[in-house]
N, C-alpha and C positions, 0 to 999 in steps of 0.2 A: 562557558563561552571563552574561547580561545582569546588570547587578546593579540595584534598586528605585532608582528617583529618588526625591530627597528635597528639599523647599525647607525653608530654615531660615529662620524669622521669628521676629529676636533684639531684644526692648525691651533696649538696653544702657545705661538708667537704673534696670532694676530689678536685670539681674545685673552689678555692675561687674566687669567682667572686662578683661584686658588685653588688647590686639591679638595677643601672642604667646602667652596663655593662648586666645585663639579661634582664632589658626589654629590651633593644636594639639587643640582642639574637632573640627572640621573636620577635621582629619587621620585623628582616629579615626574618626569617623563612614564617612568615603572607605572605609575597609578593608568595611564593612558596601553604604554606600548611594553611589550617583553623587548625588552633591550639583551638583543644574542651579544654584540663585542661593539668593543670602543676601539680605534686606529687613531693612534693620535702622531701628530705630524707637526716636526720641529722641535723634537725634545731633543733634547740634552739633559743627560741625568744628573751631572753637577748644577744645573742654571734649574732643571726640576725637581729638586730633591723630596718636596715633599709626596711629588705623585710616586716615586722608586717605588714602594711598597703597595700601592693601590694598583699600579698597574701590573707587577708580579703575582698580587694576592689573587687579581680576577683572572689572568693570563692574555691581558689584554697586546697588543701588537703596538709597536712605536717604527717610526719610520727620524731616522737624524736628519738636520737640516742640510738643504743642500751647501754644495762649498760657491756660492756664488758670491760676489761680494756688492749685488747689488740686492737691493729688499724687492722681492719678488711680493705682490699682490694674489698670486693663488698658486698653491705646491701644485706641482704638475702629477708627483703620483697617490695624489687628492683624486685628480680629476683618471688617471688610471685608474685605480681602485673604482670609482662610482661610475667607470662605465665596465669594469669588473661585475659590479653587482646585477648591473643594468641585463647583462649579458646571461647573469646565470637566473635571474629572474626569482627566486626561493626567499626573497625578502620583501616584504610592504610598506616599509618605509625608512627613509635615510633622513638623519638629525646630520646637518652643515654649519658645521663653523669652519667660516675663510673670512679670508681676509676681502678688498675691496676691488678683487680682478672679476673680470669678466666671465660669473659662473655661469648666465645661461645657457649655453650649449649643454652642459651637463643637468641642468635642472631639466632643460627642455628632453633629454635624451632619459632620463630614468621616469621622465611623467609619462613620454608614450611608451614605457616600457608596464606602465599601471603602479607605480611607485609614487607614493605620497615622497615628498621634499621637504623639509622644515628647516626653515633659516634661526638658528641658533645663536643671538648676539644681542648685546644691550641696546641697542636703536636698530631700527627698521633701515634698513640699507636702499638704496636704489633698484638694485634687484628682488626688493622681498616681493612686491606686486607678483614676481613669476613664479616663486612658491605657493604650494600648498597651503602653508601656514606659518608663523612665524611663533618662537620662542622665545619669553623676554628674560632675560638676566637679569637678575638686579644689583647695580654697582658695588654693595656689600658683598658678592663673590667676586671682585676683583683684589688683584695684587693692593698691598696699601702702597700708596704715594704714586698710584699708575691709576689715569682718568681713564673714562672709556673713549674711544675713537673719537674724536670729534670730526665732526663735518667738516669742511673744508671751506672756511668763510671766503667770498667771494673779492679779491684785491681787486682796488682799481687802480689802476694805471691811470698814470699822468697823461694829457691828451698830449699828442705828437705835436710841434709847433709845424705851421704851413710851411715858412719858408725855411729854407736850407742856409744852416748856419754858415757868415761871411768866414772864410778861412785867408789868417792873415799870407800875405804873399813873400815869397823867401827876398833874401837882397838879390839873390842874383837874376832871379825874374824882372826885378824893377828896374833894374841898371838894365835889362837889353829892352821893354819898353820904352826905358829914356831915349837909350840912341835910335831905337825903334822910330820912334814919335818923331826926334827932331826935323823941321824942316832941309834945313842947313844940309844935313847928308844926302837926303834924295833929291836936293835942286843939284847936287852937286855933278852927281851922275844922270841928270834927266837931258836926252837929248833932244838939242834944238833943233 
């Protein structure tokens, strides 16, 4: 019995994980899927050192981060690559580690393509409902002194007060009210 191929495309800036907590990913996975190649996305090989040799040894594909200098929520040629697969259609299912961007268009696009999807991360994300299935990490294959994602506790905000704060008035506004106001000036000029 043939077992489903699977490609794994892992952003390993959004799950920090250790080279020995992913193979051990992969391990498990293997008992399930023939894992054909991992794409892994946002390496740097000084900040990855310990994957240099695991990704060489299997001949696996890295994509650098990009030069933006804002923290992007999902690599964009993440989402090329997997409608890449989508298109050539010769794979059965795709293992997703991203970070916390807006993947379903891509999940939705390789499920009608007949593509099992598997969300790859240590909590259940808001999108896991639209995969397939999900795979759990467990915190011991993370980086040490790096927690996993936390959710995003909900601040509350101070209520707005109703009325709009008195703003003191400059001198020189109150000095032409004064002459303003006076009677004295405008009996002076009111014609009888």
């Amino acid at each position: 019995m043939n077992k489903p191929k699977m490609i794994i495309l892992a952003d390993i800036a959004s799950l920090r994980v250790t080279c020995a907590g992913f193979k051990q990913i992969v391990k498990n996975l293997e008992s399930k899927f023939d894992v054909v190649t991992v794409k892994f996305y946002s390496y740097v090989a000084k900040r990855n050192r310990d994957f240099n040799e695991y990704i060489s040894a299997n001949g696996f594909e890295t994509s650098l981060p990009s030069a933006s200098r804002r923290r992007n929520k999902l690599d964009c040629r993440q989402v090329i690559d997997a409608a890449d697969i989508a298109a050539l259609g010769n794979i059965d299912a795709v293992g997703l580690i991203t970070g916390e961007g807006d993947i379903l268009p891509v999940v939705n696009l390789l499920k009608s393509k007949g593509i099992d999807v598997y969300d790859i991360n240590v909590y259940e994300g808001k999108y896991t409902y639209a995969y397939t299935g999900f795979i759990a990490v467990p915190t011991s294959a993370l980086r040490e002194g790096y927690a996993a994602p936390a959710t995003k506790p909900a601040v509350k905000k101070a209520p707005k007060p109703d009325v709009a704060p008195v703003r003191q008035e400059s001198a020189y506004v109150q000095e032409a009210k004064r002459i303003v106001s006076h009677n004295d000036l405008c009996n002076k000029y009111r014609r009888k």
